[in-house]
N, C-alpha and C positions, 0 to 999 in steps of 0.2 A: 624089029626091036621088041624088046618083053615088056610091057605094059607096065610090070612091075617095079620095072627102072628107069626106063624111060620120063617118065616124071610126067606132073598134070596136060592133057590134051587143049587145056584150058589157060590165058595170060593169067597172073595173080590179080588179084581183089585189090583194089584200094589199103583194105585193112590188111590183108595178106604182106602187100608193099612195105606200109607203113612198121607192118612188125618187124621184118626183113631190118629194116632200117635201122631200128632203133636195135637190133641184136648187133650190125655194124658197126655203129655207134658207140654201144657199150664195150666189144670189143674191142676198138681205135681207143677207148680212154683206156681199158685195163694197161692196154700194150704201154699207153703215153706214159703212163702212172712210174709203171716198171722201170721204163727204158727211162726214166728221171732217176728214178731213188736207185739203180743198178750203177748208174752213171757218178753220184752224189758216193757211193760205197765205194768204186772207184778210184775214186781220184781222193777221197780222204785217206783210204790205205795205201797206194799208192804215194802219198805225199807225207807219212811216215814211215816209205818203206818194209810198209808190209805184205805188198801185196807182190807174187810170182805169176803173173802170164800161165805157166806150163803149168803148176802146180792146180789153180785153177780148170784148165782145160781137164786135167789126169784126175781132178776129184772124183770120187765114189761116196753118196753117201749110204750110209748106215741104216737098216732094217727100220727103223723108226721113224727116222725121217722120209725116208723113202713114202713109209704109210702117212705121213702128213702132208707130205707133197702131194701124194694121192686122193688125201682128201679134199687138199684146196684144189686140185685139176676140179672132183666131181662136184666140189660148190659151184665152181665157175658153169660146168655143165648143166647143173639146175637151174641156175639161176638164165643161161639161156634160154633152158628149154622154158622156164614161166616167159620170158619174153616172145618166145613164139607159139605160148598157147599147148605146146604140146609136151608129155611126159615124157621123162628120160625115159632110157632102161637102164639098166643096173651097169652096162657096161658101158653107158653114156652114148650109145646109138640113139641120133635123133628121128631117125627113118620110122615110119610106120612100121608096128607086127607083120604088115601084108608084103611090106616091101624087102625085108629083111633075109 
């Protein structure tokens, strides 16, 4: 196996754990957060019939939002990697430069 991938030869660190944790963590709330106010958008358009199933599914958005979605992905990705200590890259690869 390549060294390079394979991952540390070593169990994590107490602090190592605890960061791990708290990235799952924040992650479990982002998802909770979503899967509330997704659910809450739902069921109030839906309950004025506005809402289509397939139309949803067949959405495309637009160049703009696209680039805003993109940017809330790469906050979320900062704001992980501050939780584990280490810097993004640009393409939100959390791997070390060596491992890459």
């Amino acid at each position: 196996m390549n060294a390079a991938t394979s991952g540390p030869a070593q169990p994590l660190s107490a602090a190592d754990l605890s960061q791990l944790v708290a990235v799952a963590l924040r992650l479990a709330m982002e998802v909770s957060a979503l899967r509330e106010r997704l659910a809450t958008h739902e069921a109030l358009l839906a309950r004025h019939g506005l809402l289509d199933a397939a139309a949803v599914d067949a959405y495309a958005p637009d160049a703009a939002e696209s680039a805003a979605r993109a940017a809330a992905a790469r906050a979320l990705i900062e704001a992980l990697a501050r939780d584990l200590g280490a810097p993004a890259s640009p393409t939100g690869d959390l791997r070390s430069p060596a491992s890459r």
